[in-house]
C-alpha positions in Angstrom: 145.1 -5.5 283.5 144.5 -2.9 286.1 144.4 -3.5 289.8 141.6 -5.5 291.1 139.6 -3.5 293.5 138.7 -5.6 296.7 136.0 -4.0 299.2 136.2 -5.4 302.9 132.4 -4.6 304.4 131.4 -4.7 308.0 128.3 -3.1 309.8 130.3 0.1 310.9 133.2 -0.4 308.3 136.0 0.1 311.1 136.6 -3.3 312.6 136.1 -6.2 311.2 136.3 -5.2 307.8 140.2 -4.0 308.7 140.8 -6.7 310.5 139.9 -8.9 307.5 141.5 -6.4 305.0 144.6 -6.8 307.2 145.1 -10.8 306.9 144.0 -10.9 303.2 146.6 -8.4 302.7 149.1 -11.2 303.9 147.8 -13.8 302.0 147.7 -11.4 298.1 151.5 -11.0 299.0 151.8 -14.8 299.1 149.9 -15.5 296.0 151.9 -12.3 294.0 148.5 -10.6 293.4 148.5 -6.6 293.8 145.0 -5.4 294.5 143.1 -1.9 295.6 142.3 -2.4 299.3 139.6 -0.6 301.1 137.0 -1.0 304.1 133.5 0.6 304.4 130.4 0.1 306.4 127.6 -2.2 304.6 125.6 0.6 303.5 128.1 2.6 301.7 129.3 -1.3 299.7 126.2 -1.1 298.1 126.8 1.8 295.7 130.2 0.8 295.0 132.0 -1.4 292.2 134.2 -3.3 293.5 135.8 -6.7 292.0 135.7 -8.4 295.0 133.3 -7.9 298.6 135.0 -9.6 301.3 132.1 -9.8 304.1 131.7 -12.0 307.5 129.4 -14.9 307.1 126.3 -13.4 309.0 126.0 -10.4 306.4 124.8 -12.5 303.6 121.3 -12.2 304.3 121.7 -8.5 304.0 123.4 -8.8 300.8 121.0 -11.1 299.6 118.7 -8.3 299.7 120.8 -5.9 297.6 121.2 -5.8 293.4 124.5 -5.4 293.2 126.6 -5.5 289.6 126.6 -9.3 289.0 130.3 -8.8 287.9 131.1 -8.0 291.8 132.5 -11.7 293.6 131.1 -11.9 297.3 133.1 -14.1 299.7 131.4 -14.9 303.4 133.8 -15.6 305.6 132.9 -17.9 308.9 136.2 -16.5 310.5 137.5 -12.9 309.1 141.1 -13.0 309.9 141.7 -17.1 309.2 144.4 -16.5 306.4 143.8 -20.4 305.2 140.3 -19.7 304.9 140.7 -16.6 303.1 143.2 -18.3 300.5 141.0 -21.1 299.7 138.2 -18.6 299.1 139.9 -16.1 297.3 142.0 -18.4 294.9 139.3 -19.1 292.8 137.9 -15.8 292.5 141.2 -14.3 291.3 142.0 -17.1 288.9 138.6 -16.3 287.8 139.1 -12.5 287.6 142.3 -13.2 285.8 144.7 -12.4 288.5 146.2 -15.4 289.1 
């Protein structure tokens, strides 16, 4: 299977989304999943097709808006960088995906 691709999205695409990038990064090297990493502003998500969006919680009313490819998983997150949150979101999705 190849790599899945993971998109980390944020207003600006520089801060949060790295910072979220950053502590999901820690928890695919627990879980023994390799993955395509990469961060952009909201805008730019939206002609993209990724696997996985990883997005803070108070930018799903913007995706909501957005037809994105119904094969792309979108995880909110309340708190970006809360690695227990981000494992019990995730680990569904990639058993799902088929990389678990």
């Amino acid at each position: 299977m190849n790599k899945l691709s993971i998109l980390f999205v944020c207003g600006a695409g520089l801060g949060s989304s790295f910072a979220a990038q950053m502590s999901t990064e820690d928890v695919l090297t627990k879980l023994g999943v390799e993955a395509k990493l990469d961060h952009v502003d909201i805008s730019s998500a939206v002609s993209m097709k990724p696997d996985i969006i990883i997005t803070a919680e108070n930018f799903r009313t913007q995706f909501e808006k957005f037809a994105l490819d119904p094969t792309t998983a979108i995880i909110y997150l309340r708190n970006i960088v809360s690695k227990p949150e981000i494992e019990e979101k995730i680990t569904p999705v990639l058993m799902e995906k088929g990389a678990l």
